[in-house]
Structures are given as structure tokens and as C-alpha cells.
C-alpha positions as CSV (number, residue, x, y, z in Angstrom):
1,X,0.0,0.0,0.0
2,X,1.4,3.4,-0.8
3,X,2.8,5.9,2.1
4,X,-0.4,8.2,1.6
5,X,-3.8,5.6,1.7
6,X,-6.1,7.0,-0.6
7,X,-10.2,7.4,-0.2
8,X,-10.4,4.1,-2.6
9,X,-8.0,2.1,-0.6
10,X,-9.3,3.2,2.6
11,X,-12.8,2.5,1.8
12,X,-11.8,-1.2,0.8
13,X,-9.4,-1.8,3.8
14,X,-12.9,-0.3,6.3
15,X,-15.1,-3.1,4.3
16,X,-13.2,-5.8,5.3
17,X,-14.2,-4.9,8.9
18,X,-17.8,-4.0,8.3
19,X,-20.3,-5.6,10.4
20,X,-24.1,-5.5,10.1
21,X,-25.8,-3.3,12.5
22,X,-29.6,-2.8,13.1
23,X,-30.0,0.7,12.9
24,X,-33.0,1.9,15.0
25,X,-35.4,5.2,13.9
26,X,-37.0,5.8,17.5
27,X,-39.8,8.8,16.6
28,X,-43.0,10.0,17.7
29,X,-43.4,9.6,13.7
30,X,-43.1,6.0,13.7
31,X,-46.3,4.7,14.4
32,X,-47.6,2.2,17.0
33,X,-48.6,-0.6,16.0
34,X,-49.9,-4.0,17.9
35,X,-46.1,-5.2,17.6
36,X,-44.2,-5.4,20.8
37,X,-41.1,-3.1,19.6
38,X,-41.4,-0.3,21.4
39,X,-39.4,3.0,23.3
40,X,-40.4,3.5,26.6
41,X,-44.0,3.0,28.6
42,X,-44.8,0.0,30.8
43,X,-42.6,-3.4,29.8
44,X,-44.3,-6.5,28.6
45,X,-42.9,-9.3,31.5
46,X,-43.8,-12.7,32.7
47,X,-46.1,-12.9,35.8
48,X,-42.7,-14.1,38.5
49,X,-40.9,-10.8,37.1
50,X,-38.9,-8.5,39.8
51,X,-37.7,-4.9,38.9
52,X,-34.9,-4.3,38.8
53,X,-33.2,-2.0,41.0
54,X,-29.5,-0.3,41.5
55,X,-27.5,0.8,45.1
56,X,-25.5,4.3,43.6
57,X,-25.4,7.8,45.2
58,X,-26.9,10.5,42.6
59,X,-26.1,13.9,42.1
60,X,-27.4,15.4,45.2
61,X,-24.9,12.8,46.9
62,X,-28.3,10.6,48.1
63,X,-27.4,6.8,47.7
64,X,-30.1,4.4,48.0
65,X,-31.8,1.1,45.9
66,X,-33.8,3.1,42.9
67,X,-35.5,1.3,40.5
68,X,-34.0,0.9,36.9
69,X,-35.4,2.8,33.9
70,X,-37.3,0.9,31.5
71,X,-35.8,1.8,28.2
72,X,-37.1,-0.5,25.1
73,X,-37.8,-3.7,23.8
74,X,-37.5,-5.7,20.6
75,X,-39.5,-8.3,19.6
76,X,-36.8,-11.0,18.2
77,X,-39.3,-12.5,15.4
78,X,-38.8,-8.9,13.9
79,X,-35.5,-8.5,13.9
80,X,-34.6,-11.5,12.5
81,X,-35.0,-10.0,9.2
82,X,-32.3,-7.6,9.8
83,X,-30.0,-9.4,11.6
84,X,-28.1,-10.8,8.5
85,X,-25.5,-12.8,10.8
86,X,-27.9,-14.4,12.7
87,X,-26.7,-12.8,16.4
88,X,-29.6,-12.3,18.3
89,X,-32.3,-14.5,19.3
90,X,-34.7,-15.0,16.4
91,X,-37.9,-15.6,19.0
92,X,-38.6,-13.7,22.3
93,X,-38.8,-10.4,23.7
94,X,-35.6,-8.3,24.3
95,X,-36.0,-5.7,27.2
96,X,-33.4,-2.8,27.9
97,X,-33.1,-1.3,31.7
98,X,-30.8,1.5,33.0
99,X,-30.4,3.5,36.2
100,X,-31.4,6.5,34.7
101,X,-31.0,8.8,37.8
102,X,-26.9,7.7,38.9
103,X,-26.2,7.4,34.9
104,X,-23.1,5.0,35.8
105,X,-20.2,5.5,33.7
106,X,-18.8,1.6,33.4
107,X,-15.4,2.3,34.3
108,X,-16.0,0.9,37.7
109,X,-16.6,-2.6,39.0
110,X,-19.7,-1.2,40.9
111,X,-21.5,0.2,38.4
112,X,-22.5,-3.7,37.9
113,X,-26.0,-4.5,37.7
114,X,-26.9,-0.4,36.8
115,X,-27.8,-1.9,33.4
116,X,-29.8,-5.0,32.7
117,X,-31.2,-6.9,29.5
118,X,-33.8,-9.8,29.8
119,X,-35.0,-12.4,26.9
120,X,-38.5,-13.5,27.8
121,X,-38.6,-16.4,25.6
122,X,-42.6,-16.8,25.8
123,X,-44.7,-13.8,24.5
124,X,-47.7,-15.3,25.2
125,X,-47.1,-15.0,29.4
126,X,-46.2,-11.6,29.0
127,X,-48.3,-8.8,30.2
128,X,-47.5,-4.9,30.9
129,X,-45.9,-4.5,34.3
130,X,-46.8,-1.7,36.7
131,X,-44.4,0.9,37.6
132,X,-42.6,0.5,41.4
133,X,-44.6,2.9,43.6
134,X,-41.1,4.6,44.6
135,X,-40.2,5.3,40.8
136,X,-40.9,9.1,40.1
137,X,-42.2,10.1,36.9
138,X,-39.1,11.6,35.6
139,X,-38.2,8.2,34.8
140,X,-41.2,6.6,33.2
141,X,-40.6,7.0,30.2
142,X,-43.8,7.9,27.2
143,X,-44.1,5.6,24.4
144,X,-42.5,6.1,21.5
145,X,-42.0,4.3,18.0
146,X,-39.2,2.7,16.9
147,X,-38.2,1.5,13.6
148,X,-35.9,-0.7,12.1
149,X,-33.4,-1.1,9.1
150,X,-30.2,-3.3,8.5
151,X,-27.1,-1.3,7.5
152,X,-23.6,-1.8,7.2
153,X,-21.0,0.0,10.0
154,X,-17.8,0.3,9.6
155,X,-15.0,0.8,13.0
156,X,-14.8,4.0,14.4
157,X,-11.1,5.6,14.4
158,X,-10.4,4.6,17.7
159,X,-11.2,1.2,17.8
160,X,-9.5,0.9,13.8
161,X,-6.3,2.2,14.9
162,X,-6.5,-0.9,17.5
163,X,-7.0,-2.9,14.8
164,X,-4.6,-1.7,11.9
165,X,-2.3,0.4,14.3
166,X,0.2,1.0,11.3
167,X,-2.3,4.0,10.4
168,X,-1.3,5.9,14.3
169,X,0.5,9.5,13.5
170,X,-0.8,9.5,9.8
171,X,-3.1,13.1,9.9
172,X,-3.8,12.4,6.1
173,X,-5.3,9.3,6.9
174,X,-7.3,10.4,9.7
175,X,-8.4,13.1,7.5
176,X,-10.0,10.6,5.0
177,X,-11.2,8.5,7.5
178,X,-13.3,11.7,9.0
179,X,-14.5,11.9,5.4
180,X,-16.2,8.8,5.5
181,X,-17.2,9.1,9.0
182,X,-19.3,12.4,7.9
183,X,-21.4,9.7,5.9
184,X,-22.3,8.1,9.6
185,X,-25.5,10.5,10.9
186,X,-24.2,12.3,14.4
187,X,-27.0,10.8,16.2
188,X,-27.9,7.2,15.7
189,X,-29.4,4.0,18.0
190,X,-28.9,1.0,16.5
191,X,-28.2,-3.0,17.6
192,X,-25.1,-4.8,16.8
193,X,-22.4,-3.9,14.4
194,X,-19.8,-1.4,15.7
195,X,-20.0,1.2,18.5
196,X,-20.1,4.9,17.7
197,X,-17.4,5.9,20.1
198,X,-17.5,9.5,21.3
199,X,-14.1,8.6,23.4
200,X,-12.2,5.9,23.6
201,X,-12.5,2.5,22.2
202,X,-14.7,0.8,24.6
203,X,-13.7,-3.3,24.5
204,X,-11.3,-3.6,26.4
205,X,-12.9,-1.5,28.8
206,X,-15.7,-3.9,28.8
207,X,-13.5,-6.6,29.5
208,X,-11.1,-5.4,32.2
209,X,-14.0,-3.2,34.5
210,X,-15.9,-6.8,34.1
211,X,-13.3,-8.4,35.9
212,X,-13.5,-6.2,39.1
213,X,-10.4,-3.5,37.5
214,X,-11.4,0.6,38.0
215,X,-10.3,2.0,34.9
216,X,-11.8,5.6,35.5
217,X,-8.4,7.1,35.3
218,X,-4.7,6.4,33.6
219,X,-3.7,5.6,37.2
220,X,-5.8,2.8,37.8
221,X,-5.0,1.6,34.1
222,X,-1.5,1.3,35.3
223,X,-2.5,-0.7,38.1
224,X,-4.1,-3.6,36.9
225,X,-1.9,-6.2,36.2
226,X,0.0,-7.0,32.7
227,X,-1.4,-10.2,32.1
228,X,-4.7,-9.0,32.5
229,X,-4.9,-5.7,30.4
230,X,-2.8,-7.3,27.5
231,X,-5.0,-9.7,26.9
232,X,-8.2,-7.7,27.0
233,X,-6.1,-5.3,24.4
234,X,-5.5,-8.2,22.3
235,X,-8.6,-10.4,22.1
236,X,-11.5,-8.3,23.7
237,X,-12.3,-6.6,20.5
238,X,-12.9,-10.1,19.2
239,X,-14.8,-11.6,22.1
240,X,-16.9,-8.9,22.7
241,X,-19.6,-7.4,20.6
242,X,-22.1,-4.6,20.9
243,X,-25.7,-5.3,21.5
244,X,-27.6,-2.2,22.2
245,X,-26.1,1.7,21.3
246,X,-29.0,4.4,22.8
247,X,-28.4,7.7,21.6
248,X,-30.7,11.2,22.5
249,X,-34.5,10.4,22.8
250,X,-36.6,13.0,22.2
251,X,-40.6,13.5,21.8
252,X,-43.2,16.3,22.7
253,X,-42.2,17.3,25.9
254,X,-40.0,14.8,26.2
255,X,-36.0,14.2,26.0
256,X,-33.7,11.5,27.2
257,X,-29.6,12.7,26.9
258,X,-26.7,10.9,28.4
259,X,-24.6,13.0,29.9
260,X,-23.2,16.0,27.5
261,X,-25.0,14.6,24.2
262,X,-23.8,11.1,24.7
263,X,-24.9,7.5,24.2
264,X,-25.3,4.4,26.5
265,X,-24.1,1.0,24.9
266,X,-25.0,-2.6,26.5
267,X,-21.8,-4.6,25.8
268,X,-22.1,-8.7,25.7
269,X,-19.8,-11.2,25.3
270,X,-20.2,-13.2,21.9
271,X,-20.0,-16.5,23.8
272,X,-22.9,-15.1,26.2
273,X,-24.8,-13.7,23.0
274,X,-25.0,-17.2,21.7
275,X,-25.8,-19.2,25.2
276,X,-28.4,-16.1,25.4
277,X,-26.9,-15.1,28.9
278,X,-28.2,-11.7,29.0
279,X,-27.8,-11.3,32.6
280,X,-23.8,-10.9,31.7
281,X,-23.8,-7.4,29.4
282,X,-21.3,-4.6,30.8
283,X,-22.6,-0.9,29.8
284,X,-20.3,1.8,29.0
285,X,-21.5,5.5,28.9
286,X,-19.8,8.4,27.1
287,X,-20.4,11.8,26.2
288,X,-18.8,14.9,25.0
């Protein structure tokens, strides 16, 4: 390959790592149908289900058990259509929860169970759930549409730099690659394929935090031991995968931001993706 990759070359090197994503359209203009897939409102559960709740200190410096945010479910039959690699499930519900209130980072081993995903494998024992009488209504969330459309995604800089780093300290490069990246819309939800990273490539991360490592800060990177954060550098990228990315929600009246315009993404384990062991996902937040 010559010293200065051009768009061509580029664009051929990025499709060898394109992976197919579900990208989601979540809308007050996508209508509601009878169809399970859905943003926010009451979640369809079986009749032994248990909300989920989350010990963290908010920012008034309160800490106390708070019920998880219901965020949005899928129902697997539909997606099956999109998911062209056969990931997810392709029967079931898929439900999303998230301690809206804390909005834990990930970087810390604590922040486990702030995030949780369920399969409920038979629809027909499902039913709407009622909101915990200590949830307040900032985090009930209205119902709002959401629809579907399979499309390719490509690596964001970050995490193709850990792939091919023979591309670190080339500006041209980067500069083509931001070119391509301008095709990506700023603001996107979607299932599978690759994370939108606002930050820093996010695997790893997954990996090491998962393990009971803080990594909120370079001097707890250094910390954790060589073994350990080599081999998340090395093979995390390949055993983990993302499931859900939730960007900005908005409706009438209604908005749901992470952070500074930021996203939330459920990470799983490709191993726990097939057994369907949902109960094992790792969330990362980031913002701006």
C-alpha cells in the first residue's frame, strides 16, 4: 500500500471490517402498531418478574436502591429479518433497563448491575408490568415508536487504529477517514455492528472493569496487572460485541440525553450472545 492511503484504498481496507448493524429510527413519527417493539411506557414481563433495582449515590450525593429505567424492547421475530448474521435471538422479547437517575459510567466494577437486558422467551405470558410505587415520573418514560433497518458499519477511528495500528501519526489518513465518517448521521441508536465511540474504544474497557479492574483514570489503568490488560487489548475486540447503542430520545415534551449529548451502549460477550446469557452485558456510557 502506498505511504499516503487513498479514499479508494481506505474505503476497501474499512469493508473488510464492516459488520451488520440494526439501525433503530426511534420517533414520535413512527407509528404504534400492535407489535411489541417499542421506546419506553410499561414493559411487557412474565407474571414471576422482579424490577430491577440499583445501590448508587446520585447527584445530590443521596445513595439508595432506585428502580431501573425501563428503556425499550424488541421483539426478536422482527429483527430476524435484519440481523443478517444471525446474532440475536430470532424468538422472544428483548427488554433494555438502566439507572437513569446515577447514569453509571462503566469504568468501575460497581456500576454492575446499573444496566440490565432480559429475553422472555414466551410472549404469550407476558403482560404490561406496573411501575414501582417509589419510581418518580421523571423516569417513566412515554411511548414512543421505533423502527428498524439493517445497514452496514464500519469501525470508528479509535477502535480501527487498534485494529490496523500502522495507520497511528498518519493526519492524512485520519483526515480521509473523518471523510467517511461524515457519511455516519451524528446521532444514531442501533443493535449490533460497531459502536459509535465518542471517546475511547470501549472493549477492552468492557472486559477489564468486568473483571472487578477501575479504569476511571490512567492511574488505575497502570495498576491492573500486565497479564490481564494485555490480553483484553488483544482479544477483547474479538470476544466482545455490541448489542444495544442508545443515543438522545426525544418526543413532545420529552427528552432523554446521556450526559453532554452522549450514548449508552450494553456490551455482551459473543459467547454469552449465543448461550443467550443476558444477565452478563457490561454498559459503557460516554459523552462529549
Amino acid at each position: 500500500m502506498s505511504t499516503q492511503t487513498t479514499d479508494t484504498e481506505l474505503k476497501e481496507l474499512l469493508e473488510k471490517f464492516s459488520r451488520n448493524s440494526i439501525v433503530l429510527n426511534i420517533s414520535e413519527e413512527v407509528p404504534i402498531t400492535k407489535g411489541w417493539t417499542r421506546f419506553g411506557g410499561q414493559p411487557d414481563v412474565p407474571p414471576d418478574f422482579e424490577w430491577p433495582t440499583f445501590k448508587g449515590e446520585n447527584c445530590e450525593s443521596i445513595t439508595k436502591e432506585r428502580p431501573l429505567s425501563f428503556l425499550a424492547q424488541f421483539d426478536c421475530s422482527e429483527l430476524s429479518r435484519f440481523d443478517s448474521e444471525g446474532l440475536l435471538p430470532d424468538h422472544g422479547l428483548l427488554s433494555f433497563f438502566y439507572e437513569v437517575d446515577t447514569q453509571r459510567w462503566g469504568f468501575d466494577p460497581t456500576d454492575k448491575g446499573c444496566a440490565r437486558v432480559y429475553w422472555f422467551e414466551d410472549m404469550n405470558t407476558l403482560s404490561p408490568a406496573p411501575f414501582p410505587d417509589e419510581m418518580e415520573d421523571d423516569f417513566k418514560f412515554p411511548v414512543i415508536g421505533i423502527q428498524a433497518q439493517s445497514s452496514p458499519s464500519i469501525p470508528s477511528y479509535e477502535d480501527f487504529l487498534e485494529i490496523c495500528p500502522e495507520y497511528q501519526d498518519k493526519d492524512e489518513d485520519e483526515e480521509l477517514f473523518d471523510k467517511l465518517m461524515d457519511e455516519v448521521p451524528e446521532e444514531q441508536s442501533k443493535l449490533l455492528g460497531w459502536p459509535d465511540t465518542i471517546q475511547n474504544s470501549m472493549f477492552a474497557e468492557c472486559d477489564i472493569v468486568s473483571k472487578g479492574h477501575y479504569t476511571g483514570n490512567a492511574e488505575s489503568w497502570r495498576k491492573i496487572p500486565k497479564g490481564i490488560r494485555e490480553n483484553a487489548e488483544k482479544t477483547a475486540r474479538d470476544r466482545w460485541t455490541l448489542l444495544f447503542q442508545l443515543d438522545t430520545v426525544e418526543g413532545e415534551d420529552f427528552e432523554l440525553m446521556f450526559g453532554d449529548c452522549g450514548r449508552i451502549y450494553f456490551f455482551i460477550q459473543r459467547d454469552d450472545l449465543k448461550a443467550k446469557r443476558f444477565d452478563q452485558i457490561w454498559l459503557i456510557s460516554q459523552c462529549y
